[in-house]
Kinemage of the C-alpha trace (Angstrom):
@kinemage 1
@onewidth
@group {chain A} dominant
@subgroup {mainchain}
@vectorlist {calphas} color= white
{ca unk a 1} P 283.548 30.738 32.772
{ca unk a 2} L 284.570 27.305 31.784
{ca unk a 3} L 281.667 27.439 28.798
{ca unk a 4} L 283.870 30.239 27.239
{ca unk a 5} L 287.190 27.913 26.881
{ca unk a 6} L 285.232 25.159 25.629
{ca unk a 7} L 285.816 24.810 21.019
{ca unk a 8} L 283.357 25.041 19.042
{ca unk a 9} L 280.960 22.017 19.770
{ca unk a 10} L 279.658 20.048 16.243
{ca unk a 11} L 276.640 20.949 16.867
{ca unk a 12} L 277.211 24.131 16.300
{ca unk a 13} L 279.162 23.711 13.299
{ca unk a 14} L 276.681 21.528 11.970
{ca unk a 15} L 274.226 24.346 12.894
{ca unk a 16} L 276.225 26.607 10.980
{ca unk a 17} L 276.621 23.907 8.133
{ca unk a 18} L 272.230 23.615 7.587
{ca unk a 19} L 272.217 27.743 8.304
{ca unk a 20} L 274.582 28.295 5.046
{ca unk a 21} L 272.959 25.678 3.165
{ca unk a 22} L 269.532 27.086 3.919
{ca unk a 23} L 270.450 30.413 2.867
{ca unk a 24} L 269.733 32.002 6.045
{ca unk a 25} L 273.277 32.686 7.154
{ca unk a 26} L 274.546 35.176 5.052
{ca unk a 27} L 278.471 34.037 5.947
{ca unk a 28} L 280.313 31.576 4.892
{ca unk a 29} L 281.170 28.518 7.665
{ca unk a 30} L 284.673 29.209 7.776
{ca unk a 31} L 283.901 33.449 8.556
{ca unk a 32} L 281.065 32.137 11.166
{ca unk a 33} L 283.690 30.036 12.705
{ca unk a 34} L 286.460 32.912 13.152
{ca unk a 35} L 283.588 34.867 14.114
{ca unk a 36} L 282.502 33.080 16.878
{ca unk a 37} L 286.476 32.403 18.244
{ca unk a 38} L 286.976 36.022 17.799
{ca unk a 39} L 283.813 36.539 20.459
{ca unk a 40} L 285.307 33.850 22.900
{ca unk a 41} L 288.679 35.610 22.835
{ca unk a 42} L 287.380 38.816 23.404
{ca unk a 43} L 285.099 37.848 26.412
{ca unk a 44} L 288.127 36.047 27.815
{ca unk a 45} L 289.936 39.244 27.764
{ca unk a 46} L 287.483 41.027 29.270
{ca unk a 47} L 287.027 38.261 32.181
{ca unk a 48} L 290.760 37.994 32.858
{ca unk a 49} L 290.112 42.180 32.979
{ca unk a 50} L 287.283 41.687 35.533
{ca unk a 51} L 289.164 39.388 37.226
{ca unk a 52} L 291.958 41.874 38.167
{ca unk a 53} L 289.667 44.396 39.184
{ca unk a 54} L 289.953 46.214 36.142
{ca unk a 55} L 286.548 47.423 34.409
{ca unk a 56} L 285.225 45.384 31.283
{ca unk a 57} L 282.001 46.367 28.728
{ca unk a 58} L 280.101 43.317 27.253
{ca unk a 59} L 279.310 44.658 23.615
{ca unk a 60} L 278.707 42.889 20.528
{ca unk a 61} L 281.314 44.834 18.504
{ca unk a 62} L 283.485 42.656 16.324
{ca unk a 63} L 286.343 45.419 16.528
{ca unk a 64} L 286.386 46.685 20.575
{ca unk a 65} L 289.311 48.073 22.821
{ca unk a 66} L 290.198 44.859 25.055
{ca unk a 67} L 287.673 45.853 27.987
{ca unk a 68} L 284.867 46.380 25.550
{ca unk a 69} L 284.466 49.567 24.675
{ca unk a 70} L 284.207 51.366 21.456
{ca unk a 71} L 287.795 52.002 19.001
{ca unk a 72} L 288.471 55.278 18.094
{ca unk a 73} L 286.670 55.291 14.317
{ca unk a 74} L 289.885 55.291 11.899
{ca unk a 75} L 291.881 52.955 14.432
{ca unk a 76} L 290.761 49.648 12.056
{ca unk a 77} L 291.854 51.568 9.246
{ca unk a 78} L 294.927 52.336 10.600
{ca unk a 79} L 295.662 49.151 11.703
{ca unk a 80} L 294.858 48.010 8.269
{ca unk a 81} L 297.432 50.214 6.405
{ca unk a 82} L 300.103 48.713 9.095
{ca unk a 83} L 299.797 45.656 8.131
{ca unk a 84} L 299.105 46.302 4.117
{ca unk a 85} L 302.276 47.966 4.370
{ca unk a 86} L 304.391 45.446 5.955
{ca unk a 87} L 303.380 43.228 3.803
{ca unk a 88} L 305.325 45.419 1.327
{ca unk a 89} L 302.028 46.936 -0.577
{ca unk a 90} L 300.830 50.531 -1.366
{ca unk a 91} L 297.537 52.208 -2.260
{ca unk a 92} L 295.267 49.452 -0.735
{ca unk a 93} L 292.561 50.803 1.297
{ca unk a 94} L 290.761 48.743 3.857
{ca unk a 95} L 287.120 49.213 1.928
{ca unk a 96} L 289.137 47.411 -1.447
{ca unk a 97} L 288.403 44.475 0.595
{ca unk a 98} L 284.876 44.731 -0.289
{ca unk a 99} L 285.204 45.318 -3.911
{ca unk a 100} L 287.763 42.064 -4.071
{ca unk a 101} L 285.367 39.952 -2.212
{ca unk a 102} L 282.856 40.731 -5.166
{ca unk a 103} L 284.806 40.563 -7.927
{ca unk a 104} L 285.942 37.724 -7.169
{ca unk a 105} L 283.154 36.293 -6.258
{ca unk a 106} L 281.512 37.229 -9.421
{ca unk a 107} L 284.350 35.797 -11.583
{ca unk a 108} L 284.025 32.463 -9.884
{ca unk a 109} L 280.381 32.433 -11.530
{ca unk a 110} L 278.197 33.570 -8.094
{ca unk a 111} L 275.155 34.312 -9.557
{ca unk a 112} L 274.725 38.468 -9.250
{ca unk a 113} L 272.079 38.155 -7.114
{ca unk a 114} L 273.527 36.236 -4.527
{ca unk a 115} L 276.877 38.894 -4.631
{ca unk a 116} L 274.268 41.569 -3.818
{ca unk a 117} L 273.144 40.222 -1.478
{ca unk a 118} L 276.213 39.682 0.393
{ca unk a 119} L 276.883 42.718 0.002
{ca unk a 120} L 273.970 44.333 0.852
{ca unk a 121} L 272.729 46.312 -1.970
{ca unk a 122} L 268.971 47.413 -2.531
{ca unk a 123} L 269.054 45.794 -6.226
{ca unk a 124} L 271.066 43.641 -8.140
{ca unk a 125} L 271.122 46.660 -10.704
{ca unk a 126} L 273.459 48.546 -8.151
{ca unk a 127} L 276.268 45.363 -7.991
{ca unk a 128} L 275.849 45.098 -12.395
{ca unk a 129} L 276.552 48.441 -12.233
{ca unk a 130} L 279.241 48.699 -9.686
{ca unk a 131} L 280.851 45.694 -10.944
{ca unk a 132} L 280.538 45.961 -14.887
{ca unk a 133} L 283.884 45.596 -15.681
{ca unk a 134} L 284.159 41.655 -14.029
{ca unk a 135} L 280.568 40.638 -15.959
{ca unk a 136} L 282.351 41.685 -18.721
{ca unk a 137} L 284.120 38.514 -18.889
{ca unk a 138} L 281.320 36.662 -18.161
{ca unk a 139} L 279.632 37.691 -21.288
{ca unk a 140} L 282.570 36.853 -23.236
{ca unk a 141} L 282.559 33.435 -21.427
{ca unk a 142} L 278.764 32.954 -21.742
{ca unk a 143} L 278.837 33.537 -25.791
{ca unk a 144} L 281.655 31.407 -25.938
{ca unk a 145} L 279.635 28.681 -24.176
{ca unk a 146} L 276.471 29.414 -26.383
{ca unk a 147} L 278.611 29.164 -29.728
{ca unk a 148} L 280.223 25.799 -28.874
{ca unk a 149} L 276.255 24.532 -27.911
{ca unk a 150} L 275.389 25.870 -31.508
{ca unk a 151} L 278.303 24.231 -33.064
{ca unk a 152} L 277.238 20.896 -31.357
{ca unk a 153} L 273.788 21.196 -32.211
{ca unk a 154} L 274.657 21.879 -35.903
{ca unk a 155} L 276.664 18.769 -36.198
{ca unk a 156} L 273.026 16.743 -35.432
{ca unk a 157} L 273.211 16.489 -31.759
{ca unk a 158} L 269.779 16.968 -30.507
{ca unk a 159} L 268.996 19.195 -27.443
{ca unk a 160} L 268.122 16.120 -25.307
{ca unk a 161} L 271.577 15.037 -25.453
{ca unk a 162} L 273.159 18.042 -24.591
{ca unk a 163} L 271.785 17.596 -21.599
């Protein structure tokens, strides 16, 4: 009981830390992090449950009823749209999330690969596709990039120094 009110120990985090910069976490530190809190506040919940006699389920769901147990399937969704809308916004569905995350993740310069990855696609072809409109500007920017190397290189700067 007392190991599930301890923080996060640095070891951990610098766990976390070589698992991101190995590639093998898919996460970023800061998600692993409210991750893992998320976890200890949930099995806290369900101890203080057991503790009053009540009945608790140990599950590995990141979105659970407090004792555990499955939500009804649209009550994240719903929850979502509260919130959304008290923030004083319309027409923004909880999957939008996903398609934000990418974009801008893409316009930041990720490398495609890596975005569909993250995502979880089969092939990079699927997040081009999806996501066309954001490489879009990327083009633009990488031309833009290749005509100021040619202008460089035309006024007798040699490769080597461009470097």
């Amino acid at each position: 009981m007392a190991a599930l009110r301890q923080p996060i120990s640095r070891l951990r985090l610098k766990q976390d830390i070589s698992r991101v910069i190995s590639g093998s976490l898919r996460g970023s530190i800061l998600t692993s992090l409210a991750l893992r809190e998320h976890k200890q506040r949930q099995q806290l919940k369900r101890l203080d449950l057991l503790m009053e006699g009540d009945r608790a389920t140990n599950s590995d769901l990141v979105f659970s009823k407090p004792d555990g147990t499955p939500l009804l399937p649209n009550s994240v969704t719903h929850a979502f749209i509260k919130i959304v809308r008290g923030a004083g916004l319309r027409g923004i569905r909880f999957h939008d999330l996903r398609h934000t995350h990418a974009s801008l993740m893409l316009k930041q310069g990720v490398h495609p690969k890596i975005v569909s990855e993250r995502l979880g696609h089969a092939t990079v072809g699927i997040t081009l596709d999806t996501y066309s409109h954001v490489t879009a500007g990327l083009q633009q920017a990488a031309a833009l990039k290749f005509d100021h190397l040619l202008a460089k290189h035309g006024q007798g700067i040699s490769p080597e120094e461009l470097r």
